[in-house]
C-alpha positions in Angstrom: 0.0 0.0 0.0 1.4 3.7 -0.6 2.5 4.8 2.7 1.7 8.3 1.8 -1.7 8.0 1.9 -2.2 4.6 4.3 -1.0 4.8 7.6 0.3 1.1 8.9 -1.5 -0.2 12.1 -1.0 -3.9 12.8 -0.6 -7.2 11.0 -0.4 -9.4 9.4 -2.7 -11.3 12.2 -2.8 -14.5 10.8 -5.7 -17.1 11.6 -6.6 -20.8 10.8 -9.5 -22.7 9.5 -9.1 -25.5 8.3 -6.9 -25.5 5.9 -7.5 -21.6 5.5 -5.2 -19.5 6.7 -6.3 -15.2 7.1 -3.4 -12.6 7.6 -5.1 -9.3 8.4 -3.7 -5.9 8.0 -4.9 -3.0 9.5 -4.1 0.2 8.0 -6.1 3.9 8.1 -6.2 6.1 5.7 -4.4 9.3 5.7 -6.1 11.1 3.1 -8.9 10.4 0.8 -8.6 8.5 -2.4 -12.0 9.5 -4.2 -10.9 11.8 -6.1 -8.4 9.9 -7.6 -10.5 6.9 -8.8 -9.2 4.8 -5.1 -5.7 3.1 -4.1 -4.6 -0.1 -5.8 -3.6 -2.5 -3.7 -1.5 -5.7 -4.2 -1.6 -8.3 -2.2 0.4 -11.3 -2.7 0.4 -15.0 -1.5 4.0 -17.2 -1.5 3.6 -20.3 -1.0 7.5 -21.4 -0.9 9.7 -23.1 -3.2 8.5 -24.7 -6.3 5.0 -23.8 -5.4 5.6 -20.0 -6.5 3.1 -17.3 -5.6 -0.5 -15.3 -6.4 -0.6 -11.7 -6.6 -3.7 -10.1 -7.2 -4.5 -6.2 -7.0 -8.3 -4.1 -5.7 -9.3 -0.8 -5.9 -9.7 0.6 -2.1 -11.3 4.0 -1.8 -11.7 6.1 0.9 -13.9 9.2 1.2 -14.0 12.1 3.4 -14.8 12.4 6.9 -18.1 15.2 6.9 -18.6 15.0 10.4 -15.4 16.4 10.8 -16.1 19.5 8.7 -17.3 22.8 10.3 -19.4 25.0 9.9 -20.6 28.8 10.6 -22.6 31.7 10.1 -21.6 34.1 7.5 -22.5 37.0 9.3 -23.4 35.9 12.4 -25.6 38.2 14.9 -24.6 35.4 17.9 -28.3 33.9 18.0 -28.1 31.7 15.3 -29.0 28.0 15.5 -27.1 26.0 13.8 -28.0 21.6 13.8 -26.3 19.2 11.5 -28.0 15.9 10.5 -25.4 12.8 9.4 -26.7 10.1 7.0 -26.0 6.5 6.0 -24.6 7.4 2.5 -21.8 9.6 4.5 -23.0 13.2 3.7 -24.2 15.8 6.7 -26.6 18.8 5.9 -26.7 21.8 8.3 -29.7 24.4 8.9 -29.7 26.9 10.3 -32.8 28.8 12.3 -33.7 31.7 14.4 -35.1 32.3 17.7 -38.5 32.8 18.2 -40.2 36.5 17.6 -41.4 38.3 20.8 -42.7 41.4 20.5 -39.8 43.4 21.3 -37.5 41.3 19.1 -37.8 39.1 15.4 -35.1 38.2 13.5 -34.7 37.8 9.5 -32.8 34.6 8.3 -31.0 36.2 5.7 -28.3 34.3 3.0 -26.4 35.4 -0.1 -24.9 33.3 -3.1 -22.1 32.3 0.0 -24.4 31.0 2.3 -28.3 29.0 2.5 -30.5 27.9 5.3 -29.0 24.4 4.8 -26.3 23.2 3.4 -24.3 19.7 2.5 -21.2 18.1 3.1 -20.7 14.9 1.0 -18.1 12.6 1.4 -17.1 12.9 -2.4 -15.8 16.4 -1.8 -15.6 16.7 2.1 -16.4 20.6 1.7 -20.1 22.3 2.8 -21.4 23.5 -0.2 -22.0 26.7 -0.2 -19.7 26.7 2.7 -21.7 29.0 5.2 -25.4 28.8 7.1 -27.6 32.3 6.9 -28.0 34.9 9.8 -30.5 35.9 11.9 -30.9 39.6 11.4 -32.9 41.4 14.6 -35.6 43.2 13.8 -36.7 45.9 15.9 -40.2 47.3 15.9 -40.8 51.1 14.6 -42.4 53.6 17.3 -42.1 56.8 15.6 -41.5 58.3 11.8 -40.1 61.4 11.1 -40.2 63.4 7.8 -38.4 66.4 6.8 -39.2 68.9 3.5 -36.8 72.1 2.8 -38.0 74.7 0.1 -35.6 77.3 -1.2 -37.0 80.6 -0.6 -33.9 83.2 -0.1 -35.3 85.0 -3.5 -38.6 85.7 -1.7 -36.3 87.9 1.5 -39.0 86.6 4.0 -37.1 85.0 6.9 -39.8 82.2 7.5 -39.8 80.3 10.9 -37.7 83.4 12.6 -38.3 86.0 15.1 -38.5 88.5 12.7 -41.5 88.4 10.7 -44.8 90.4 12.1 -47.4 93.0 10.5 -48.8 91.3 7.7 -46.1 88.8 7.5 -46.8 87.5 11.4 -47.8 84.2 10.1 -44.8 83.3 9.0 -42.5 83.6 12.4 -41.5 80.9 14.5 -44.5 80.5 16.9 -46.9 80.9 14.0 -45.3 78.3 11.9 -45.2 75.7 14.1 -49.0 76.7 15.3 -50.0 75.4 11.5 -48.6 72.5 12.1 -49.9 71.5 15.4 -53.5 72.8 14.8 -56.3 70.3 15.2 -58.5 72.6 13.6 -56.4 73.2 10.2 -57.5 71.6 7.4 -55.2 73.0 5.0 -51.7 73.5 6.3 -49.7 71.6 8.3 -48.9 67.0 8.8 -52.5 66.7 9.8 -53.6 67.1 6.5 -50.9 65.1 4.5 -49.7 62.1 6.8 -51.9 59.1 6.2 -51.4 57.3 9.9 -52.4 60.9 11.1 -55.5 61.6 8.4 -56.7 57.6 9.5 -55.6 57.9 13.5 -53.3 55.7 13.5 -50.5 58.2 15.1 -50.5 60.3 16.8 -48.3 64.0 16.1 -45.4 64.8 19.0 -46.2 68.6 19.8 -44.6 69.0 22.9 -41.0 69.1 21.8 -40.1 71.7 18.9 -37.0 69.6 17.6 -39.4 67.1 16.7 -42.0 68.6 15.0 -40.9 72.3 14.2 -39.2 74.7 11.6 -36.0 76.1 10.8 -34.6 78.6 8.5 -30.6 78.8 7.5 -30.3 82.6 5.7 -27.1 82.0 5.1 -29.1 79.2 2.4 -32.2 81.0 2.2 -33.5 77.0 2.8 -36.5 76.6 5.1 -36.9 73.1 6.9 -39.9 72.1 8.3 -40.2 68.4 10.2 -42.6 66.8 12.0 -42.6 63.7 14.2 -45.5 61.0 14.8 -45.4 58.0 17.7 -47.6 55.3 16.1 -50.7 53.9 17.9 -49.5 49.9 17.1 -46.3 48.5 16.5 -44.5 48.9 13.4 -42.0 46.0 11.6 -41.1 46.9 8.2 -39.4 50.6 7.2 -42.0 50.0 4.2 -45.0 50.1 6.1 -43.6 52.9 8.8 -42.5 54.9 5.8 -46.0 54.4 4.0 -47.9 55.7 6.8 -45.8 59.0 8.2 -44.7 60.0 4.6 -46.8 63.4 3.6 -49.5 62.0 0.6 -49.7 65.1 -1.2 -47.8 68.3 -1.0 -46.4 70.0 3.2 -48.2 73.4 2.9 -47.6 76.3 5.0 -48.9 79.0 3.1 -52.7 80.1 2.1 -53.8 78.2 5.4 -57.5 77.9 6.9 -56.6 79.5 9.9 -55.0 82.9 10.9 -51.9 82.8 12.9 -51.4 86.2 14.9 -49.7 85.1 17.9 -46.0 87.4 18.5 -43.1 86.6 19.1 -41.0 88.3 21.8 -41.5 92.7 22.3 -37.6 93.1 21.5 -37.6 94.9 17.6 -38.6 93.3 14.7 -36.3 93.9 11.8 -39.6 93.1 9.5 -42.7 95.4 10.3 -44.3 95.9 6.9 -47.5 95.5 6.8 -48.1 96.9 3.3 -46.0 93.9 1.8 -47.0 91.3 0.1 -45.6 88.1 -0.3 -46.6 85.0 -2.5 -45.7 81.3 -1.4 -47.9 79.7 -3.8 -45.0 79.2 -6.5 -42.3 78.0 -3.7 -41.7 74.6 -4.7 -40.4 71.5 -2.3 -36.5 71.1 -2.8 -36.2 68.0 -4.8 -32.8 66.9 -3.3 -34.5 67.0 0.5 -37.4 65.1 -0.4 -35.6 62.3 -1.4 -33.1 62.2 1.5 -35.3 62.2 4.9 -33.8 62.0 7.9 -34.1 58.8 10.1 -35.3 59.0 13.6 -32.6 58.8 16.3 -35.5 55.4 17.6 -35.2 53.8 14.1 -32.6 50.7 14.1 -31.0 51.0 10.6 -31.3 47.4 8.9 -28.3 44.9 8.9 -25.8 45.0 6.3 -26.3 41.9 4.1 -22.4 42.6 3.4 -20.5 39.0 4.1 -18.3 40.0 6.8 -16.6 36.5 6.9 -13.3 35.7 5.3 -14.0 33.0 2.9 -12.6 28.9 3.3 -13.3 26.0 2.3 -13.4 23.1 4.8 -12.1 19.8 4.0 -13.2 16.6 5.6 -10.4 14.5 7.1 -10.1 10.8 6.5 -10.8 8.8 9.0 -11.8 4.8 9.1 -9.8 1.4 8.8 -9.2 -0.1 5.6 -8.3 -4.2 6.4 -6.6 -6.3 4.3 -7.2 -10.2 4.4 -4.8 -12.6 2.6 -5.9 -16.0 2.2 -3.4 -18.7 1.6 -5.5 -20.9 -0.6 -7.4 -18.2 -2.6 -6.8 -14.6 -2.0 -10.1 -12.8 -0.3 -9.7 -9.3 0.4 -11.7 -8.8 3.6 -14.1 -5.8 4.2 -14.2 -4.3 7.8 -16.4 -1.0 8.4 -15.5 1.8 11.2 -19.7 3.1 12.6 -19.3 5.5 9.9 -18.9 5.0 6.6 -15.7 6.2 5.1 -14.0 3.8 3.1 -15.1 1.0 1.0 -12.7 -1.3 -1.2 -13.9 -2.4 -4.8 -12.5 -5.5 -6.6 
């Protein structure tokens, strides 16, 4: 046998029946022979001078170990559950699952073109295949939205959502603004009017903190932010359905409302106190760029990255099991002798 791939045990052990005589060698394999078609083997009988001797060759192949091979997560969160099942014919498949939901907590089994919810080893190739189990990505239930809309209205040289404005342009400082959009009794300016979960009552509109639902002008810009916040009335899994129900359905106004808004601001000076001028919103138009970036809430978990974060390897199956050889001294038998899992046979 080739001592680089057989590892020499014991033998020959020779036994008697008759007139039978068995020599038995035990060898085990040091690596596998599949993929080479098997080991020949010669064994040979002498049977002394003038009598000559019988050589006669088999095929002995040995497979890979599976139960050997590891196995992981690519991405692991550190919840994952990961079970491997073995089988007569020498392969093992592993799943992988997630822990239960709750209703603080569910996790998303997630796999890529590197990794599947199961996975086999066979003893042909000794290698998981692909070589990694999903993840469980936690999920984390949504309790507020936010939304944010700028308009670009330096050109217009009203100072909107500032101390400043009064006379006829009142409406448009800082304590008026935010009264439009924390007035029940608006029905044309203001979230009340444009965010679904707060049109059906499914949310409810945060007006007790102004960095939540407020304004803000930057004159160095001349860009006017206005944001509102809503805490939703169920729990909310999916960024779709939050997103759905806190994003404005038609145009944020703030202009040409149903309600007047006189309140003033502080008695120091105004620096605008015209109230012969006119101005026109009706042709401001949302700022493109910051309706399609809103900003997240500080409360909203950003998803996991499905980004493998695993170095990729291949594991190997070792060899393991004893390949016997019997020699017969009338009639050469080779004998077959099986370790409890199946990892070599030996072909004639």
């Amino acid at each position: 046998m080739d001592s680089s791939r057989f590892d020499y045990v014991s033998g020959p052990n020779v036994t008697q029946d008759g007139d039978t005589y068995t020599a038995v060698y035990v060898t085990t394999p040091s690596v596998a022979t599949v993929l080479n078609n098997g080991q020949t083997v010669y064994c040979e009988a002498d049977y002394g001078t003038g009598s000559g001797s019988v050589t006669k060759s088999y095929t002995v192949t040995t497979y890979y170990n599976c139960s050997a091979v590891s196995i992981e997560s690519l991405g692991a969160s550190g919840v994952e559950i990961i079970s491997i099942e073995s089988y007569d014919n020498g392969s093992t498949i592993a799943s992988v699952s997630c822990p239960a939901d709750t209703d603080t907590i569910r996790y998303d089994l997630q796999t890529s073109s590197r990794s599947a919810e199961s996975t086999e080893c066979t003893k042909e190739t000794g290698y998981y295949d692909p070589g990694f189990v999903g993840s469980c990505a936690p999920q984390y239930p949504f309790s507020t939205g936010y939304v944010e809309k700028t308009w670009s209205i330096g050109s217009i040289g009203v100072p909107v959502c500032t101390s400043t404005p009064s006379g006829s342009l009142i409406e448009y400082n800082t304590v008026n603004m935010i009264a439009k959009l924390e007035n029940e009794n608006e029905t044309i300016c203001g979230p009340r009017n444009v965010a679904p979960c707060l049109i059906s009552g499914n949310c409810t509109l945060v007006t007790d903190d102004d960095t939540k639902t407020g304004c803000s002008y930057a004159s160095s810009t001349g860009k006017l932010s206005i944001f509102y916040t809503v805490e939703f009335n169920f729990t909310i899994w999916s960024k779709t359905e939050r997103n759905a129900m806190k994003d404005p359905a038609s145009t944020l106004k703030w202009y040409s409302c149903s309600q007047n808004y006189t309140e003033t601001m502080s008695k120091r000076k105004r620096s605008i106190d015209d109230s012969s001028k006119l101005v026109d919103f009706s042709n401001v138009i949302e700022d493109d760029a910051a309706a399609a970036a809103e900003m997240e809430h500080q409360q909203q978990i950003e998803e996991p990255s499905t980004t493998d974060n695993y170095p990729y390897f291949m594991g190997v199956g070792v060899v393991a099991g004893i390949a016997t050889i019997a020699i017969l001294i009338t009639a050469i038998v080779l004998k077959r002798r099986r370790t409890h899992t199946p990892v070599a046979t030996e072909e004639a």
